[in-house]
Structures are given as C-alpha cells and as structure tokens.
N, C-alpha and C positions, 0 to 999 in steps of 0.2 A: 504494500500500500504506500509505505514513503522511505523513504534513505534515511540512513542513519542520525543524518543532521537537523533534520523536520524535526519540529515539536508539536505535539496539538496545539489549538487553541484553546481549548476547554477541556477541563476534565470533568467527567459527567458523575456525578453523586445521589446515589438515592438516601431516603430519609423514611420509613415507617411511620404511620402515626398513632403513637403507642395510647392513645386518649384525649379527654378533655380536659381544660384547665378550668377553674373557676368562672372566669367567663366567658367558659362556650367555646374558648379556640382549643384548635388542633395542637397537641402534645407533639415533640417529632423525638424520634430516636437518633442519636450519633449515626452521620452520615455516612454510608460506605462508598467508595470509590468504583463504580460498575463496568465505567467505559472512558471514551476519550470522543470531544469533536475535532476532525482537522478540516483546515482549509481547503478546499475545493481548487483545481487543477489549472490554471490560466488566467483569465478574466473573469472567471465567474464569482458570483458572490456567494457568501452562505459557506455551511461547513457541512461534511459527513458526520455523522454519530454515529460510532461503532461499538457496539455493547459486548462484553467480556460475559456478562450473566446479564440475564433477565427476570429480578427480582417478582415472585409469586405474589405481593401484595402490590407491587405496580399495574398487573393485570386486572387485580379486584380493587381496583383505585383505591388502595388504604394506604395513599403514600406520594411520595414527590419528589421529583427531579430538580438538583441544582448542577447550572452550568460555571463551574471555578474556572478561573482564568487560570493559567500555566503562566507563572513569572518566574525568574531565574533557572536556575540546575533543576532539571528534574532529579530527584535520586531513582537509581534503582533499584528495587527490592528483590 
C-alpha cells in the first residue's frame, strides 16, 4: 500500500460506550488503536481507512471512531 517512508494521516481509534453518566451522556472506554487513514494517491483529496480489526460493538453502534492525527516518530510496536 505505501513505502517505507509514508506515514498515515490519521490513526483511526475506537472507543466503546461503557454507559451513562449523570446526565445522560455516553461513558466511553480507553481508546484502542484499530486502523490507520493515508493519503490518497496524486491529486486526489481525502484519505483510505484501512482497518487492522473490526470492532463487534462498532457494528451494533455501541461505540465510536476517533480520527488522531500522526505527529512526529511513529514508534513501532
């Protein structure tokens, strides 16, 4: 998909929503890291999202995606 020297754009994060709070909003759980957005190929705008897992409570909409910016080093794990 990219060379070695591409970074994403975004790293893609899901969040659970473990309940309610006092009033009424959504609880979330510690984000995990699912996927990665990168840039799109030439001229074009907008990015791919390629997901590593496909969290089961994303499907049953008890949960949410955040798009984090990639700044500096990425580390590898």
């Amino acid at each position: 998909m990219t060379t070695a020297n591409e970074k994403p754009l975004y790293r893609v994060t899901f969040s659970r929503i473990t309940g309610k709070d006092d009033k009424g909003q959504d609880v979330l759980a510690r984000p995990k890291e699912i996927g990665a957005a990168w840039a799109r190929k030439g001229d074009k705008k907008g990015a791919v999202i390629a997901l590593d897992i496909i969290p089961t409570d994303l499907v049953s909409r008890n949960g949410v995606l955040f798009l984090v910016p990639v700044d500096g080093e990425r580390s590898e794990a």
